[in-house]
C-alpha positions as CSV (number, residue, x, y, z in Angstrom):
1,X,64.1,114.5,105.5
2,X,64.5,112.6,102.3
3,X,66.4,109.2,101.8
4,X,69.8,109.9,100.2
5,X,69.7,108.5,96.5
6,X,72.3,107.5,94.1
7,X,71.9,110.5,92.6
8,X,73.4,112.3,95.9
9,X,75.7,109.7,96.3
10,X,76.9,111.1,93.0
11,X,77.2,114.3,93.5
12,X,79.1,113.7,96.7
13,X,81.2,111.6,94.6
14,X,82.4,114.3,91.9
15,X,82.7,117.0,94.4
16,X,85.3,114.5,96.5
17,X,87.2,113.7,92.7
18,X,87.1,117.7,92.1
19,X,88.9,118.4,95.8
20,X,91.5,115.7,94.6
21,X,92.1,117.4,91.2
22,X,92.6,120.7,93.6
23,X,95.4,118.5,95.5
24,X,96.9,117.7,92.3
25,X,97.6,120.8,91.3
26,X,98.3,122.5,94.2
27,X,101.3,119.2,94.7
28,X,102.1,119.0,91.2
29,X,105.3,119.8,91.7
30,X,106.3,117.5,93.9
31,X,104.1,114.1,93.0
32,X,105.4,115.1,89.0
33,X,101.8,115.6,87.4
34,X,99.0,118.6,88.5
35,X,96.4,116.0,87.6
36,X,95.2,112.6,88.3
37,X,95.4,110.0,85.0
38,X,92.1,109.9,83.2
39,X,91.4,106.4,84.0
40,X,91.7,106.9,88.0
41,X,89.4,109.8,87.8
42,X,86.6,107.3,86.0
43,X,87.4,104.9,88.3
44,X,87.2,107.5,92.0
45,X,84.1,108.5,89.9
46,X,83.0,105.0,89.3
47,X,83.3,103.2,92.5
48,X,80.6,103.5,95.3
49,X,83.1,104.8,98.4
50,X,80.0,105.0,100.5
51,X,80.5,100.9,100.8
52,X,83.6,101.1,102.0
53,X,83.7,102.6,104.8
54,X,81.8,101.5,108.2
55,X,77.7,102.0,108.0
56,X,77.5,104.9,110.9
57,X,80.3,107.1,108.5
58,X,78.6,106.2,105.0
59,X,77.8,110.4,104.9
60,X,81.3,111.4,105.7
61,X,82.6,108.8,103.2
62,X,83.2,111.4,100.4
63,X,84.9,114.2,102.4
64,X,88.8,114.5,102.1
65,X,90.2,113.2,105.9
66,X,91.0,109.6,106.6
67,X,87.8,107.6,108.8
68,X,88.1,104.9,111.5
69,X,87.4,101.2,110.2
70,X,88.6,99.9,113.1
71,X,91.2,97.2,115.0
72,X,93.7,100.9,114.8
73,X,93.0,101.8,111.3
74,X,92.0,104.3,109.0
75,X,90.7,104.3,105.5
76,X,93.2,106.8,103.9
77,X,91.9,110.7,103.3
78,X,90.9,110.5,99.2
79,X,93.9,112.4,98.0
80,X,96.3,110.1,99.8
81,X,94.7,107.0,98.2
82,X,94.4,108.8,94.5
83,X,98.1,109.8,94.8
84,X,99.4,106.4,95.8
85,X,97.3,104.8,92.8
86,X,98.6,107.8,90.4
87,X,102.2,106.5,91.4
88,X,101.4,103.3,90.8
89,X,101.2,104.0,87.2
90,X,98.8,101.2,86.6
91,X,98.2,100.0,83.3
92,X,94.9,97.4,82.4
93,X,96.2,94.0,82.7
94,X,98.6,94.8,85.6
95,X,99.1,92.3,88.4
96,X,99.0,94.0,91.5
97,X,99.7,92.9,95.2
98,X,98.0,94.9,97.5
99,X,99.5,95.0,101.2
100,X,96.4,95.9,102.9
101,X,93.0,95.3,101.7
102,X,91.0,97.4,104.7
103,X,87.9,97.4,103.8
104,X,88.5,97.1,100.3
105,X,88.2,100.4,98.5
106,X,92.0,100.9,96.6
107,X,91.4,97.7,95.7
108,X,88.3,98.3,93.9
109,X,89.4,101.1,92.5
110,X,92.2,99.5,90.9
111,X,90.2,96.8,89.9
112,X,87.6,98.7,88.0
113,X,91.2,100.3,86.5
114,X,91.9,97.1,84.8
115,X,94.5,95.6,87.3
116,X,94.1,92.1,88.7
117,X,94.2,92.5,92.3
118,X,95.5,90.1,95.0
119,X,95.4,91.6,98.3
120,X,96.5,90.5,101.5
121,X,95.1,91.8,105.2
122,X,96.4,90.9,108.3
123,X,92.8,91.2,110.4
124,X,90.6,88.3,109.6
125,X,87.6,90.4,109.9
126,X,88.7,93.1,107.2
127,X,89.6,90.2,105.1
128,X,86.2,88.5,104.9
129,X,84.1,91.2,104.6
130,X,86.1,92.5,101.7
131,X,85.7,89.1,100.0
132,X,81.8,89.5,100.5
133,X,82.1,93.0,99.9
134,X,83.9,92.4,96.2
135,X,81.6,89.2,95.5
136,X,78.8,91.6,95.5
137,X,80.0,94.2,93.8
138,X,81.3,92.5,90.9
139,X,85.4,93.3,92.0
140,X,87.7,91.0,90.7
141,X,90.5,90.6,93.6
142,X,91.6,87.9,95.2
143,X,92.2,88.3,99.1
144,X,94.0,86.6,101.8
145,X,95.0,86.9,105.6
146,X,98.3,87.0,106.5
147,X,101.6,88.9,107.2
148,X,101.2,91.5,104.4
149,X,105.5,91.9,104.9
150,X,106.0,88.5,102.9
151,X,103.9,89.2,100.2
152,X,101.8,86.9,98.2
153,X,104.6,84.3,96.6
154,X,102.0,82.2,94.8
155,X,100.7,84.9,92.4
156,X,104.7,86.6,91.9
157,X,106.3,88.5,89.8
158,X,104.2,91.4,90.5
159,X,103.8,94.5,88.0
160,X,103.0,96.8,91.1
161,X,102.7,96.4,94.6
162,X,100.5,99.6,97.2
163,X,101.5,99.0,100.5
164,X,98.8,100.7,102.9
165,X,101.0,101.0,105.9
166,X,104.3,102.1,107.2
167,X,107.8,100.6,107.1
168,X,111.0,101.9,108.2
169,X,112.2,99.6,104.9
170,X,110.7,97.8,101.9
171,X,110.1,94.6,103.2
172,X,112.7,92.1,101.1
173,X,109.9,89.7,100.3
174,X,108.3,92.2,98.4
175,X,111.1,93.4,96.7
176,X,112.0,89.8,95.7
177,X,108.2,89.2,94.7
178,X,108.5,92.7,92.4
179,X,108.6,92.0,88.6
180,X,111.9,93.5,86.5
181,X,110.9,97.3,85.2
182,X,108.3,97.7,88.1
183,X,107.6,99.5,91.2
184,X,106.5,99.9,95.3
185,X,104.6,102.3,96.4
186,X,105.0,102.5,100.0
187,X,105.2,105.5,103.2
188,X,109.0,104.7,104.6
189,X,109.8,106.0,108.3
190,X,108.9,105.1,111.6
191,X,106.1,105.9,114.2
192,X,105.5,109.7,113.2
193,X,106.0,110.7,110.1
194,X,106.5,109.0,106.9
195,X,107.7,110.0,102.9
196,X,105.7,108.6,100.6
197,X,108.0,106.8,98.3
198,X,108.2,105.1,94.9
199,X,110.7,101.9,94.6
200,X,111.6,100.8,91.7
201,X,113.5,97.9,90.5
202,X,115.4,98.1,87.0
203,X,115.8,95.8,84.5
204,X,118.6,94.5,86.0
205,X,117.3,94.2,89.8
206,X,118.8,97.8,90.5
207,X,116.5,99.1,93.3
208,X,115.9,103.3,93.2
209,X,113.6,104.9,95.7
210,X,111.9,108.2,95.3
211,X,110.6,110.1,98.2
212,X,107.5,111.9,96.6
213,X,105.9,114.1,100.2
214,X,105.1,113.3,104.0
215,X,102.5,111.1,105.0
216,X,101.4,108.9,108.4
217,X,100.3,106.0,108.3
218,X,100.0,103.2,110.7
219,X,102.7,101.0,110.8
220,X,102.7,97.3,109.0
221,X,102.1,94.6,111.3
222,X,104.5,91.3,111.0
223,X,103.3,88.2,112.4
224,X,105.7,86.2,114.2
């Protein structure tokens, strides 16, 4: 058999950002848009998912279902993670705290959006691969381990903050680290099922949340 080449990697690629499109506008209703912003679908077109995920799964990296990285956790199916970063609203410029860099792939992807990326993991080993990972690749985000629930103080206000795991509620670190006129994105529940849920804070400091469609994730881990 033939060596994969970029050129397949490609084509893997599109036919993974065309499902997602199908997601979109099968869920349009409920996420508010029956496709994904133009600047996500460069950037789910753009970035090499294939790295992102552990060697042995590289060929299953582009198929729509969540994979094993490891230590409990999953790399989100490719819908999941588009639809998070479509809530996100992300504009270029945007400082974004990430709770949950995994192995690094929403963060890229937000990255080649534009964004400036901090990203805090919780398992050292996630952590500095990323950084090597990113390094490599040319990705401009800055990560750290720690207790994704208090946030990254040093680099607050936030524009936006993607939390990758489950809450029953928005930790109030990251609620105080979110800018005025800005939002969470975050799955809200307990061990089962989750909603996948928008929080935004006003203005005035107001705080709104927005239950978009169930999810599961793993839940976020605290350190004592």
């Amino acid at each position: 058999m033939k060596p994969m080449t970029e050129q397949h990697l490609a084509l893997f690629r599109r036919h993974m950002v065309e499902i997602i499109e199908m997601h979109f506008d099968l869920s349009g209703e409920e996420i508010g848009t029956d496709e994904p912003d133009p600047q996500l679908r460069r950037a789910l077109m753009d970035v090499p998912r294939h790295l992102f995920v552990p060697q042995s799964l590289m060929l299953m990296a582009y198929q729509d279902t969540p994979l094993p990285i490891g230590f409990d956790k999953t790399i989100s199916q490719p819908f999941i993670g588009a639809l998070m970063l479509e809530l996100l609203d992300l504009q270029p410029g945007a400082r974004v705290l990430e709770i949950g860099t995994g192995f690094g792939y929403q963060a890229a992807v937000m990255a080649d959006m534009g964004a400036k990326v901090f990203s805090v993991e919780v398992v050292e080993e996630f952590a500095e691969a990323a950084k090597t990972r990113f390094a490599a690749l040319g990705y401009d985000v800055e990560v750290r381990v720690g207790d994704g629930s208090r946030g990254w103080a040093d680099h607050a206000p936030f524009d936006r903050i993607l939390v990758t795991a489950a809450a029953r509620e928005v930790p109030l670190a990251l609620i105080e680290q979110l800018g005025p006129g800005s939002r969470i994105v975050i799955p809200l529940g307990g061990d089962d099922v989750q909603q996948l849920s928008v929080v935004e804070k006003s203005a005035g400091g107001e705080i709104e949340t927005r239950q978009i469609m169930p999810v599961r994730f793993t839940q976020l881990e605290e350190i004592a």
